[in-house]
C-alpha positions in Angstrom: 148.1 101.7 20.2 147.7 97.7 19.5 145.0 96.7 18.9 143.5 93.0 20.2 140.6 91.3 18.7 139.4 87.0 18.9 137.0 86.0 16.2 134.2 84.7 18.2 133.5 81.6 16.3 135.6 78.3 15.1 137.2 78.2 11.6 138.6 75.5 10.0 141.5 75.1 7.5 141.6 73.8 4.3 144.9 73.1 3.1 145.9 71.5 -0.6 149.3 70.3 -1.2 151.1 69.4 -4.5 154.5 70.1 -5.4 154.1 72.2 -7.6 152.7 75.1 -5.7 154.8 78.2 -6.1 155.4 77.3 -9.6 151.9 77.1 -10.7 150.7 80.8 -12.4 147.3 82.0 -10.7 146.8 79.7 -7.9 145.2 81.9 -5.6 142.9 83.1 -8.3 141.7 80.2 -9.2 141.2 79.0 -5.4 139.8 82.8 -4.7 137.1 82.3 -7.8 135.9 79.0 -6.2 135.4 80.7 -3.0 133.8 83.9 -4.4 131.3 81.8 -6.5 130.6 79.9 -3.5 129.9 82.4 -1.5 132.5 82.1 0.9 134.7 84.4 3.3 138.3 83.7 3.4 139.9 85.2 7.1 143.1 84.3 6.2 145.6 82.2 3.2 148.6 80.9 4.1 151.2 79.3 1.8 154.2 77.2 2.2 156.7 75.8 0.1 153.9 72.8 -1.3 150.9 73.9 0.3 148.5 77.2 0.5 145.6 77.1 3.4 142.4 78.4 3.3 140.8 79.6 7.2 137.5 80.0 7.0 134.2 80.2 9.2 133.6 76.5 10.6 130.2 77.0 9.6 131.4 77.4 5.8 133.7 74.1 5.8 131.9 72.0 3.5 131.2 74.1 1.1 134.6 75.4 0.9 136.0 71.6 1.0 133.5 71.2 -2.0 134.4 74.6 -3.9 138.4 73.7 -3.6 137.6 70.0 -4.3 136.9 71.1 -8.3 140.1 73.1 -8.2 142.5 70.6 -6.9 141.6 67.7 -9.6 141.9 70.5 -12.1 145.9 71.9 -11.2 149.2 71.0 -9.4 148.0 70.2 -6.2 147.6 66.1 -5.2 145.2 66.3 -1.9 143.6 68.7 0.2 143.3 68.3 4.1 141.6 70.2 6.4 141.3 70.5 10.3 138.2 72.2 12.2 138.2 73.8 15.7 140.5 76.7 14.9 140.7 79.8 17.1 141.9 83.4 15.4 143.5 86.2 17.0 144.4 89.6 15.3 146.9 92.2 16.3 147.2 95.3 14.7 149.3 98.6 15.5 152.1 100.9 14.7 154.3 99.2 17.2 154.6 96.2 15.2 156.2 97.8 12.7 158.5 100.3 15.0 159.5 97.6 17.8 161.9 94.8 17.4 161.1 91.9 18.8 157.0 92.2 18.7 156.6 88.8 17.5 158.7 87.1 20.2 156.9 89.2 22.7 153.7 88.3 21.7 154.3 84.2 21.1 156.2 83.5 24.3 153.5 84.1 26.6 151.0 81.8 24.7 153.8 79.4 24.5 154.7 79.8 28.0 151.2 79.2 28.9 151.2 75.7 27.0 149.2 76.7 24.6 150.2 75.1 20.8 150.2 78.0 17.8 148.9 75.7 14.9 150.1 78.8 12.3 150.8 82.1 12.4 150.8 85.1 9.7 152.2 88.7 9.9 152.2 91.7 7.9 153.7 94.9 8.0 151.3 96.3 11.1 149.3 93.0 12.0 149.4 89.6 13.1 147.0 86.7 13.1 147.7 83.4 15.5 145.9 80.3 14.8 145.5 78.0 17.9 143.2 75.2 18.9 139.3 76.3 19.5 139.7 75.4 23.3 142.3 77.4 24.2 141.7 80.6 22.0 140.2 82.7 25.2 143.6 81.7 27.2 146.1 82.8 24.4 144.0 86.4 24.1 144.1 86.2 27.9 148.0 85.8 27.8 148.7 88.6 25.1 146.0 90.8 26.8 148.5 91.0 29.5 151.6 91.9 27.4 149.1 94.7 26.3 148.5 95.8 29.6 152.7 95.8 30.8 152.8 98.5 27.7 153.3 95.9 24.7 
């Protein structure tokens, strides 16, 4: 059975570039100790090919742009961006992992429905879309229906 949930509140992203990033030995750890000793809950990382991002609660932002600021003068990364009003939803089931095509049947609808995925991540039985704070209810609204034609 899938499961459907949308994180009630904003987060933001904090994202630090540098190219150098999946080169550098304990990146994450050292991001992941400024958080901890901050205090701060990480929802979700996401790395690229020069960048990682942090999502966390809106509510946390500056202090997590503060935490991460003492990290990026210290390593391979050059700047650190970030971007507020950030909706999350979280799928989780067996059926992702059994069912080709899961992702495509979950996307197109949001897509279809004009609504812009800023980022997505997936694991073996779970998925997280990131979209803009406004239209968060909409995309659960569009996916809710896939669940309810038997995604």
């Amino acid at each position: 059975m899938m499961d459907l949930k949308m994180y009630k509140r904003p987060l933001a992203v904090l994202t630090a570039t540098g190219d150098r990033v999946r080169v550098t030995p304990g990146v994450l750890s050292r991001f992941g100790t400024a958080f901890a000793d901050s205090g701060i809950n990480v929802y979700a990382v996401s790395t690229g090919e020069y960048s990682v991002s942090f999502y966390v609660d809106e509510l946390d932002h500056e202090r997590a742009k503060k935490a991460l600021h003492g990290v990026v003068g210290q390593s391979a990364f050059i700047s650190l961006a970030q971007s507020k009003d950030i909706g999350m939803l979280t799928i989780t089931g067996q059926e992702l992992i059994d069912s080709p095509g899961m992702l495509l049947r979950i996307v197109k609808p949001v897509s279809e429905a004009g609504i812009n995925i800023l980022s997505m991540s997936a694991s073996f039985d779970s998925v997280i879309l990131f979209v803009g704070w406004p239209d968060v209810r909409k995309a659960y609204e569009m996916i809710e229906k896939q669940f309810l034609k038997g995604l």
